[in-house]
C-alpha positions in Angstrom: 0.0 10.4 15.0 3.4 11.8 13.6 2.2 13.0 10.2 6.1 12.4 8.6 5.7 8.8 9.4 2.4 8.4 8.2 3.8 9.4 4.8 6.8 7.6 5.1 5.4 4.5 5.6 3.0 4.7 3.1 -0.3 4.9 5.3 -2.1 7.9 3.5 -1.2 5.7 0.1 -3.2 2.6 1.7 -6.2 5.0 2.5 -6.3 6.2 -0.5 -6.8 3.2 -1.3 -9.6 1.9 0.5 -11.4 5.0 -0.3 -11.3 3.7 -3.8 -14.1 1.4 -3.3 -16.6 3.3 -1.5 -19.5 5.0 -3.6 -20.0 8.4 -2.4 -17.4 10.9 -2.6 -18.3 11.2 1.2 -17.2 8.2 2.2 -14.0 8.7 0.2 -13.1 11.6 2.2 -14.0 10.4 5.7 -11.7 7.4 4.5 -8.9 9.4 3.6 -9.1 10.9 6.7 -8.4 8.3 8.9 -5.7 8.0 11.1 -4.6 5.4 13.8 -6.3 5.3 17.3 -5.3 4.9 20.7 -9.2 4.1 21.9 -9.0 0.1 22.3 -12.7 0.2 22.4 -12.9 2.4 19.2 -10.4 -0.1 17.1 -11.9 -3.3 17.9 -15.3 -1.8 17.3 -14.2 -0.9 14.1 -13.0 -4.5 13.6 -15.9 -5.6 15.0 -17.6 -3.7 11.8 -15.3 -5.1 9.0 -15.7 -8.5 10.2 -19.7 -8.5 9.9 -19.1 -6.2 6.5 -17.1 -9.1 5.3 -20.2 -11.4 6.5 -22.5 -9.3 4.4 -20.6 -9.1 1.5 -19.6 -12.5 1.0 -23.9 -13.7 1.3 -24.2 -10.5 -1.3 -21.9 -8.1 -2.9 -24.4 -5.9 -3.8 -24.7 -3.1 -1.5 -27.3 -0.3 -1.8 -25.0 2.3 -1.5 -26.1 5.8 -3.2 -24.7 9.1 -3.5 -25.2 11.6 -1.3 -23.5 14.9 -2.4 -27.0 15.7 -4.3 -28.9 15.0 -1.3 -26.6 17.3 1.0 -26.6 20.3 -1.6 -30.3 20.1 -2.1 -30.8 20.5 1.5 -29.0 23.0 1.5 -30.1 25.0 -1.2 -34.0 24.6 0.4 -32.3 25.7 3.5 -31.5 29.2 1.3 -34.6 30.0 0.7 -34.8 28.7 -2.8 -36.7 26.1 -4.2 -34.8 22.6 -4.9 -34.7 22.2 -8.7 -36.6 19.1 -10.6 -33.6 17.0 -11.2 -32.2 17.3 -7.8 -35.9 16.3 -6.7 -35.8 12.8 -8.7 -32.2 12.6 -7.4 -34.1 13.2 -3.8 -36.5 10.6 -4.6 -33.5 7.8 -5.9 -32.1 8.4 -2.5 -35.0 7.5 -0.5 -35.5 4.6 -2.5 -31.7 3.3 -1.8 -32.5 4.3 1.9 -35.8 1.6 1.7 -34.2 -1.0 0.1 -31.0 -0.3 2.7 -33.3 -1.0 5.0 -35.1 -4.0 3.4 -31.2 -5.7 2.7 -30.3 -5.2 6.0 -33.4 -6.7 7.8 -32.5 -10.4 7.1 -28.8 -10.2 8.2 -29.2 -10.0 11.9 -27.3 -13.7 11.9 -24.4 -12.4 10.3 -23.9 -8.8 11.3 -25.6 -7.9 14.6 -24.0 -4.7 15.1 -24.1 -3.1 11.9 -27.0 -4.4 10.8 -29.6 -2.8 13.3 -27.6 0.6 12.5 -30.7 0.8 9.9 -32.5 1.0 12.6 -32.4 4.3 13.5 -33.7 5.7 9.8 -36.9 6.9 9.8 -39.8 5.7 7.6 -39.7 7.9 4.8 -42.2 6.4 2.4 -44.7 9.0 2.2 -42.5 11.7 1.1 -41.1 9.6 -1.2 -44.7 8.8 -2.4 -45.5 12.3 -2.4 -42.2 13.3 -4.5 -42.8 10.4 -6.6 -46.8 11.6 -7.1 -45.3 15.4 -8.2 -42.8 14.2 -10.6 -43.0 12.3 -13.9 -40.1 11.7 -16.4 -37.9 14.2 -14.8 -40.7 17.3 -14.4 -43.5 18.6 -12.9 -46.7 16.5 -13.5 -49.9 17.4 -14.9 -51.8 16.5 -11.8 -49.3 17.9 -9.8 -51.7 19.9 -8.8 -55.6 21.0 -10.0 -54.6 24.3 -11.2 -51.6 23.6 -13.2 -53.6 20.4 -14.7 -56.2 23.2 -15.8 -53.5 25.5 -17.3 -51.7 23.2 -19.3 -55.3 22.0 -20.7 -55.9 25.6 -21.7 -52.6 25.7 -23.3 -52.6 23.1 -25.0 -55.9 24.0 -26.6 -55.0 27.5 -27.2 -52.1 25.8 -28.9 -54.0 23.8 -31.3 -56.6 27.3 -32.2 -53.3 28.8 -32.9 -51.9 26.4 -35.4 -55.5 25.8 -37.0 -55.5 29.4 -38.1 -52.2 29.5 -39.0 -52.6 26.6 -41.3 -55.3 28.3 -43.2 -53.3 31.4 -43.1 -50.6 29.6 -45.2 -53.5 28.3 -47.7 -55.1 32.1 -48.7 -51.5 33.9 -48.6 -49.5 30.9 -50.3 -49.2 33.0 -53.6 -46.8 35.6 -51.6 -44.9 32.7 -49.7 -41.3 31.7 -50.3 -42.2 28.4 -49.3 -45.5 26.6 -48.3 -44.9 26.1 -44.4 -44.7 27.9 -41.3 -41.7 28.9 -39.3 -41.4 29.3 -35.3 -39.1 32.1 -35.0 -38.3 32.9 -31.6 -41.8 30.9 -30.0 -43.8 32.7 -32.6 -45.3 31.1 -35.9 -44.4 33.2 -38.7 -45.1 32.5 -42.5 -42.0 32.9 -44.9 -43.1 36.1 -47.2 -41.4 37.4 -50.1 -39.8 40.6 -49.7 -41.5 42.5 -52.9 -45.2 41.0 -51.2 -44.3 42.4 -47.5 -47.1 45.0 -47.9 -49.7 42.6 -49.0 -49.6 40.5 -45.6 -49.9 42.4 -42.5 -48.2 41.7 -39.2 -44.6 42.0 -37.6 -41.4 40.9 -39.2 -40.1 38.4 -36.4 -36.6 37.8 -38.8 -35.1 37.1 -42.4 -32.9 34.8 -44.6 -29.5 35.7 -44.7 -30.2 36.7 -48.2 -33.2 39.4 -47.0 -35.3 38.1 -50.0 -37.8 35.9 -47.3 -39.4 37.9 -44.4 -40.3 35.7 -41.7 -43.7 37.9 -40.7 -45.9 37.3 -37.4 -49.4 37.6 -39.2 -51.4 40.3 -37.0 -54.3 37.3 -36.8 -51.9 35.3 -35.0 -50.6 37.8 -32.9 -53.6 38.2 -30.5 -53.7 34.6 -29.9 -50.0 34.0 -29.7 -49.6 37.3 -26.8 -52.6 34.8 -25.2 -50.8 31.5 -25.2 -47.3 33.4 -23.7 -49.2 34.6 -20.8 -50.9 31.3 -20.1 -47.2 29.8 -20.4 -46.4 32.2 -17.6 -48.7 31.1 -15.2 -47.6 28.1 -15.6 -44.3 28.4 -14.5 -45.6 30.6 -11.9 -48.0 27.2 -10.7 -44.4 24.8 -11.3 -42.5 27.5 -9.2 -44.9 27.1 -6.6 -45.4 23.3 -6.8 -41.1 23.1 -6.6 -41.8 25.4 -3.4 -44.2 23.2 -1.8 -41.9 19.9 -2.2 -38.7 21.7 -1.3 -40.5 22.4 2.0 -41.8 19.1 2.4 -38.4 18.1 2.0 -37.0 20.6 4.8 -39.9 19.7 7.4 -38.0 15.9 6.5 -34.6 17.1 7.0 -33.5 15.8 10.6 -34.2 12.3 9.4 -33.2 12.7 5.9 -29.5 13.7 7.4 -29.3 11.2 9.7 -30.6 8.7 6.7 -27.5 10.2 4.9 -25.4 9.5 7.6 -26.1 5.8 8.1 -25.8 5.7 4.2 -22.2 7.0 4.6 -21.4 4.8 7.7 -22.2 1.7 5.8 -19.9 3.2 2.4 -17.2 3.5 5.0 -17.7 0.2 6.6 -18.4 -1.8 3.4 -15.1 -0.3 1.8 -12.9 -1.5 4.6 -14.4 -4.7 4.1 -14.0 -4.9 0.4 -10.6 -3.9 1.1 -9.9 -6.3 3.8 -11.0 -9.2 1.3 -9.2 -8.1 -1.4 -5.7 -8.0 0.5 -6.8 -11.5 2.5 -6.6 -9.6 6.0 -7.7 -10.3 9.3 -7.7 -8.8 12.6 -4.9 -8.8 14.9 -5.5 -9.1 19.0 -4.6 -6.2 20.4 -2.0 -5.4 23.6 -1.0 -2.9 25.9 1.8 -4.4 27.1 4.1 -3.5 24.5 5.2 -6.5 22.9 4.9 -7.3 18.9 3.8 -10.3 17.1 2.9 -10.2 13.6 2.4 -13.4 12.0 3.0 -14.2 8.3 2.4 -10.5 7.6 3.0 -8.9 4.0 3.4 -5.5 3.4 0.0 -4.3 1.5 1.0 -2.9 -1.8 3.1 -5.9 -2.4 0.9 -8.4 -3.0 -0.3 -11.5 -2.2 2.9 -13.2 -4.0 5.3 -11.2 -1.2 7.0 -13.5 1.0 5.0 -13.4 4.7 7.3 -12.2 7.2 6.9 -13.1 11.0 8.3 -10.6 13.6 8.2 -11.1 17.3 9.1 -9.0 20.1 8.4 -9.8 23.8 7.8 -7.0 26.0 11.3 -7.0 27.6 12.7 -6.8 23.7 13.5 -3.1 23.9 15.2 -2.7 20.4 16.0 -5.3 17.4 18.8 -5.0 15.8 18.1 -6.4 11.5 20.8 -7.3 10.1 21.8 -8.5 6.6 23.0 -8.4 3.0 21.0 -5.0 0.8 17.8 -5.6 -1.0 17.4 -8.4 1.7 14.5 -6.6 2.9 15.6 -5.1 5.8 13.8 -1.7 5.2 10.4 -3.4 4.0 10.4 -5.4 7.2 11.0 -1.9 9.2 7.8 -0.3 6.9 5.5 -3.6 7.2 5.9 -3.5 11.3 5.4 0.1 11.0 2.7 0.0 8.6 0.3 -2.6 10.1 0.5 -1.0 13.0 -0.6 2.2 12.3 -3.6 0.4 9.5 -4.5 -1.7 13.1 -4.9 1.3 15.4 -7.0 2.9 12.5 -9.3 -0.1 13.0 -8.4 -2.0 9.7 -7.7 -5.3 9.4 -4.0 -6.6 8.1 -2.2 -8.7 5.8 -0.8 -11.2 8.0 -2.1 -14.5 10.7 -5.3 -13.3 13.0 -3.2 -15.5 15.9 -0.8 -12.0 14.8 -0.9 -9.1 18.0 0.0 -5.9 17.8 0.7 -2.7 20.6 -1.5 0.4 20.5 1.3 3.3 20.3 0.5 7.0 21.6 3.2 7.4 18.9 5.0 5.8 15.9 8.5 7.4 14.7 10.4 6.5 11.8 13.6 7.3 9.6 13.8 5.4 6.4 14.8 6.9 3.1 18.2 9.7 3.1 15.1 12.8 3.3 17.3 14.8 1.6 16.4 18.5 0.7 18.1 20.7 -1.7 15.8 24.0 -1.0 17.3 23.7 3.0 20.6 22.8 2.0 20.9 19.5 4.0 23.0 17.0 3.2 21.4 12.7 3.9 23.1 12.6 6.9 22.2 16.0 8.1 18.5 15.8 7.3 18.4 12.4 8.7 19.7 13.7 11.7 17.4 16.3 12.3 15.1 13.9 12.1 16.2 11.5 14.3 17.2 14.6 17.0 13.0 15.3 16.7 12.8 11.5 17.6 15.2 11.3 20.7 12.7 14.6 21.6 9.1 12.8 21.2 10.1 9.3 22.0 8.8 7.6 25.6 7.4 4.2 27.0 4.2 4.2 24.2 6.4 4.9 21.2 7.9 2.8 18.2 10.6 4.1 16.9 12.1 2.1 13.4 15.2 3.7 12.0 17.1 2.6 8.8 20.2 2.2 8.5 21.3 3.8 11.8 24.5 6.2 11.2 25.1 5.5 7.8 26.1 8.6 5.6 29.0 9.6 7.3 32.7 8.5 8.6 31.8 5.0 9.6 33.4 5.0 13.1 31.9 8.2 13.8 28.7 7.0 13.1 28.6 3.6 14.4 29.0 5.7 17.9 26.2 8.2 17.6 24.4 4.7 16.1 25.1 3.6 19.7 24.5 6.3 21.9 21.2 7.5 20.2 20.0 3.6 20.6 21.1 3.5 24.1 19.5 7.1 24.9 16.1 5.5 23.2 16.4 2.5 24.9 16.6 4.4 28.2 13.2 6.3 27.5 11.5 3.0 26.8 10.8 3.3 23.5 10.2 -0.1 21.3 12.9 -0.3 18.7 13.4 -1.5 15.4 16.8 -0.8 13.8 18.6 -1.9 10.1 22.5 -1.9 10.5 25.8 -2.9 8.6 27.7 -2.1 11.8 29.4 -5.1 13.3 29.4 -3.1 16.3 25.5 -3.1 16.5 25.5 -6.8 16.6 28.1 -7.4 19.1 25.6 -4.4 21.5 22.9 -7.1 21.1 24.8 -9.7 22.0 25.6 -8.0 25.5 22.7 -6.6 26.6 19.2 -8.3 27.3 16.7 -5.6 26.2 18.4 -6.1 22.8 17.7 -8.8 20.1 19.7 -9.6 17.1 17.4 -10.2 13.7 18.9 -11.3 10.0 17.6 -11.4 6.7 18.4 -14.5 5.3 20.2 -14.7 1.5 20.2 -17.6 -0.5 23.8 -17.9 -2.3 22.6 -20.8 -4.8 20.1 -18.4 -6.6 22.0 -14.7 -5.4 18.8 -13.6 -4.1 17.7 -12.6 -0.7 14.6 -15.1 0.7 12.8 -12.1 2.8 12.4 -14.4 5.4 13.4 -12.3 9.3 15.7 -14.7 11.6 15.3 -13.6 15.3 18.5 -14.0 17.7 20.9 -14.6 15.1 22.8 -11.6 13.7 23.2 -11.4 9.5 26.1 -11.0 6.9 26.5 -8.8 4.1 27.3 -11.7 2.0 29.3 -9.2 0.4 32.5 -11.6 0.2 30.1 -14.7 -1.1 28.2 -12.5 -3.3 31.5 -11.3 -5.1 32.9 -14.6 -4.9 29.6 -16.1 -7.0 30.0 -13.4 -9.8 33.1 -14.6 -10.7 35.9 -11.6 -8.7 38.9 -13.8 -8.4 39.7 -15.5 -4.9 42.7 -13.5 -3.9 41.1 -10.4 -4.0 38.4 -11.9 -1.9 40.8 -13.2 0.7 42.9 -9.7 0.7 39.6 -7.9 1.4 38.8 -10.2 4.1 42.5 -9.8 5.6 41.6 -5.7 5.4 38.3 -6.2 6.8 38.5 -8.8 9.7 42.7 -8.3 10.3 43.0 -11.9 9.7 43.5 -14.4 6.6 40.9 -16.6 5.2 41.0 -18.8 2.6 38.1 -18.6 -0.4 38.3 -21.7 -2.6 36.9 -21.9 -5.9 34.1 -24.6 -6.2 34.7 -26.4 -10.0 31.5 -28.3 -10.0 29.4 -25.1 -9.7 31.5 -23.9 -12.7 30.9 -26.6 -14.7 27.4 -26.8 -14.7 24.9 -25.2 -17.4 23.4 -22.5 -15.2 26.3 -21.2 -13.4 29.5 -21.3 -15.8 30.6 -18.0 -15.1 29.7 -18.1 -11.1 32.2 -19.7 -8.4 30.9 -19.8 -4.8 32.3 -21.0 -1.6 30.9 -22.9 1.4 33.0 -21.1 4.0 29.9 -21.0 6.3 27.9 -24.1 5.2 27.6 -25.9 8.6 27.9 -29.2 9.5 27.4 -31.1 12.7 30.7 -32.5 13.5 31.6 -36.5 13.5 31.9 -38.1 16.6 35.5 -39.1 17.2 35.8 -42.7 17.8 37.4 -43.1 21.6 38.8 -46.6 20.5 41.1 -46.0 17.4 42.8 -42.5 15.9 40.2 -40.3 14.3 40.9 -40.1 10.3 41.2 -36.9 8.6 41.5 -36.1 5.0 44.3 -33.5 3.4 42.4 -30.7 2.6 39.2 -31.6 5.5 38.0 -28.6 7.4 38.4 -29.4 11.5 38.1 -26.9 14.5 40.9 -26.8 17.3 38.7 -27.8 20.4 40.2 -25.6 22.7 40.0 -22.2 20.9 37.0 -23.2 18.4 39.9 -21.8 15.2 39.5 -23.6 12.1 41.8 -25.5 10.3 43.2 -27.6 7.4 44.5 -30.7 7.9 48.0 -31.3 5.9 49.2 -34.5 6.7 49.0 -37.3 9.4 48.1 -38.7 11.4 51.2 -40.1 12.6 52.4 -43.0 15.1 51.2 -40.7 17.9 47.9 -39.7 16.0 49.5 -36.1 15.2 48.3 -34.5 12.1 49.8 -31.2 10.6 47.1 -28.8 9.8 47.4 -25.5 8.3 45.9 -22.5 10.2 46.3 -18.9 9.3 49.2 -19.4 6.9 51.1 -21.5 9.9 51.1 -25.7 9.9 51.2 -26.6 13.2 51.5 -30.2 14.6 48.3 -30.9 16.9 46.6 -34.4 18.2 43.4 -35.8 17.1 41.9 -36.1 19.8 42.3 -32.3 19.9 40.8 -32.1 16.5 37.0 -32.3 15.2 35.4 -32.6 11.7 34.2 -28.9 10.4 33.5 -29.8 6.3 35.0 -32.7 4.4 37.4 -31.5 1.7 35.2 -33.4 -1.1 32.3 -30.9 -0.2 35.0 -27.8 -0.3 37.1 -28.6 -3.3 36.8 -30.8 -6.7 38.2 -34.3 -6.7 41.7 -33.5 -8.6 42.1 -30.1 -6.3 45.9 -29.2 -6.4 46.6 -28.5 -2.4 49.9 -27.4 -3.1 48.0 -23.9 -3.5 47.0 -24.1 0.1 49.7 -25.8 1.8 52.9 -24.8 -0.7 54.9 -21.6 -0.6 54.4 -19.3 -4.1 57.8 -19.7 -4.7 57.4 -23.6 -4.2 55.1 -24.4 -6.9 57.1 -22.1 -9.4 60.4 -24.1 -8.7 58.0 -27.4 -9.4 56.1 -26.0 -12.1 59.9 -25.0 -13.7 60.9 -28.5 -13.0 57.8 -30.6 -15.0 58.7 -28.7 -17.7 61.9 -29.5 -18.2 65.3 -30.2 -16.5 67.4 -26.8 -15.4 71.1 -27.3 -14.0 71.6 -26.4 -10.5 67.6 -25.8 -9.5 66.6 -28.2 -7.0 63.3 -28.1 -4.9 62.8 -29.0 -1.4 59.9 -30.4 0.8 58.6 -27.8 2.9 57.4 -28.6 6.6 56.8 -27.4 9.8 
């Protein structure tokens, strides 16, 4: 699988993850390892394992998981030819108790795990070299009755150690006139008494040490010395007996090492399986079915790392759904809808369960593509656009029929005409190597494309303009706004420039009109919004009488579906004169249907004369309410 995407989308993060809650550093790394699939069997075996891990783990939490790296490097420190030290045997023996009561835990939870839990089966019975380990070693050493010979050594020695200290004790009585202090010193293993330095010649023996003064010898007394030389050598053979005990279990252990490895290797498959399911609980997964027909469903999916709180998302492409073109308004979460598809995939064909419904299915890709984020690099010199075209150039290269390919922001980052071309053509050239798409636009272009051809699909994020903030919820077949104009509009820029930008933008005129309630109220004083798109099912004209209209109501020309505003009228032939692009036109009623009510568009004491009078018309009138001026007179403006 493409490593760049891997990255991109955040897979090796969600490993890393999951790694966290297994117990042996093992297990960590064979998690971190993993990588999607393309093996159906292999995936829904592996789903097939977290589902009975889940079992276990919610009848007990407790897993007898222990660590292996000891075991491993014991082995193979034996396997040198040296003997496998005393704490490395008790760690020997810990494991073989985990691997018994492994065994034990699993026996009773056939009902709930029948796969995984006869995987114990295979470990053999290792309770006598436990026993025998366990016999050998006591409080972290070699025990006395490890063997006969070392029992009889360290009798000896400790009786030779008692002679020794007897005679050293009355030593310090008869010379305690030439002692520094009454007591006797080790120095070094060897009992010494503390002599004055002006009585060294009255005791004889060997000076071991001396204060940091030099006014106290420490001195071995030559009575001691015989017996001490004995008690070293009887240490020796000691250690020589330990050395050979350590020998003997380190080969015990070695003739045990085929099924001490493969007990080490259940050990680890149940870490690994036991953290996926930990994992899988604590992100409230399940599995996905599973297709080869290349079509998408994910239910109520959330992206991983965002929580449980993240708003689900549903996605659905049919298998003749080549590409789907996402549309909307930014930080509507175009892109994290691009990285969730892209991201459960790939955690599905690695056999993990996902954050969305189980009714969810997903398509096993040879290959998953994707370009999201500018990539830039400063060492290469690349500019966004460029880098981002390299990448998608390597993508046009690897794509075919078993690929998903999800690309941000297609043709952004340079002349926007320019790149709403190569947009198209690289989508088309996809398209034609049957790759599944999934593409984030701002090109109106793009939408229109999906409009026309059947293999494409238009998808918005929807925006909610009460609260300014995008819902996160994916709308399939219906292409998405910016918002831009609404968004400006709620934030308080003034109308005009809104309606000039539109005229720039769409080469027509539309009116924005200021809504005074939403002005007024506590929340939103300094906001103004519009309902330009609110809309409404129209009234029914009645066929009997002349349908009413309201100055200022919203209505739709029948014929060309053009919207309106009605002026004045109706008259006696059921004529109103309605305003449209700047132009009042006389049109019938019956050619004429309800869009939005003026009450919902404007406040109740609204002037019109800003809609349907001339600039230089309400100046004349405003001149004129003020006070009377010789010779200026005003005229009623009409069609």
């Amino acid at each position: 699988m493409n490593k760049q995407a891997i990255h991109k989308l955040g897979f090796d993060q969600i490993v890393k993850e999951i790694s966290s809650y297994a117990l042996t550093n093992k297990g960590k790394q064979t998690i971190q390892a993993l990588e999607p699939m393309t093996e159906r069997r292999r995936i829904e075996r592996s789903f097939q394992e977290i589902k009975e891990a889940v079992a276990i783990l919610n009848i007990n939490s407790s897993v007898p998981i222990y660590s292996l790296d000891s075991v491993t490097r014991s082995l193979e420190e034996g396997e040198k030819g040296r003997y496998i030290r005393v704490e490395a045997l008790s760690r020997m023996i810990d494991f073989l108790d985990h691997c018994r009561k492994l065994k034990r835990f699993m026996d009773d939870k056939g009902y709930a795990a029948p796969t995984i839990s006869v995987y114990v089966d295979s470990m053999e019975d290792l309770t006598e070299l436990e026993e025998e380990l366990r016999r050998c070693l006591k409080n972290g050493q070699i025990d006395d009755y490890a063997s006969k010979a070392l029992l009889k050594l360290r009798r000896d020695l400790q009786q030779e150690q008692t002679k020794l200290r007897n005679r050293a004790q009355e030593l310090l009585k008869k010379r305690s006139s030439v002692l520094q202090e009454q007591m006797i010193v080790e120095k070094n293993g060897r009992l010494t008494l503390p002599v004055k330095r002006e009585h060294r010649q009255k005791v004889k023996g060997s000076v071991m040490d001396q204060s940091s003064s030099g006014a106290t010898l420490f001195i071995e007394p030559a009575e001691l010395a015989d017996r001490q030389a004995a008690i070293e050598q009887l240490k020796l053979s000691e250690q020589h007996e330990v050395e050979q005990i350590m020998y003997y279990l380190t080969g015990l252990v070695l003739e045990h090492k085929p099924a001490i490895q493969l007990a080490v290797d259940v050990m680890h498959q149940y870490d690994v399986i036991f953290a996926k399911g930990k994992y899988a609980m604590e992100i409230d997964a399940r599995p996905p079915h599973l297709n080869e027909e290349n079509f998408i469903s994910l239910i109520d999916a959330r992206h991983p790392q965002l929580g449980k709180e993240a708003v689900p998302l549903t996605i659905t492409m049919k298998e003749e759904d080549q590409a789907l073109m996402i549309t909307g308004p930014n930080t509507g979460g175009k892109t994290v809808t691009l990285k969730t598809t892209g991201l459960l995939t790939m955690m599905a064909q690695a056999g993990l369960w996902i954050p969305a419904s189980g009714e969810s299915n997903v398509m096993i890709y040879d290959e998953i593509f994707c370009d999201i984020g500018d990539g830039q690099s400063i060492e290469a010199n690349l500019s966004t656009f460029s880098s981002r075209l390299v990448n998608i150039i390597e993508i046009l290269r690897k794509a075919g029929p078993h690929t998903l390919a999800l690309i941000d922001e297609i043709g952004s980052g340079t002349e926007p005409n320019e790149g709403m071309g190569l947009a198209q053509a690289i989508l088309e050239k996809l398209v034609e190597k049957k790759a599944k798409l999934m593409v984030t636009t701002h090109f109106t272009e793009m939408k229109e494309l999906a409009n026309k051809r059947n293999d494409f699909i238009n998808g918005s994020m929807s925006f909610d303009l009460e609260t300014l903030q995008p819902t996160y919820r994916l709308v399939i077949g219906e292409a998405g706004e910016s918002q831009a104009f609404q968004i400006a509009l709620k934030l308080g820029l003034h109308p005009s420039i809104i309606e000039r930008a539109h005229e720039v933008t769409y080469q027509q005129k539309e009116s924005y009109q200021v809504d005074e309630a939403l002005l007024k109220s506590n929340e939103m004083k300094q906001q103004i919004i519009v309902n330009r798109y609110v809309k409404k099912k129209p009234a029914a004209p009645k066929e009997s009488a002349v349908t009413h209209f309201n100055m200022g109501d919203n209505v739709k020309v029948k014929a060309t579906g053009e919207t309106a505003i009605v002026y004045k009228g109706p008259d006696e032939n059921g004529d109103y004169i309605v305003q449209q692009k700047g132009e009042k036109l006389k049109i019938n009623h019956k050619r004429l249907e309800l869009y939005i009510r003026a009450e919902e568009l404007y406040p109740a004491d609204y002037d019109f004369d800003i809609i349907f009078k001339s600039k230089e018309y309400r100046k004349v009138t405003k001149q004129l309410d003020r006070k009377h001026i010789e010779g200026l007179t005003i005229e009623e403006e009409e069609i």
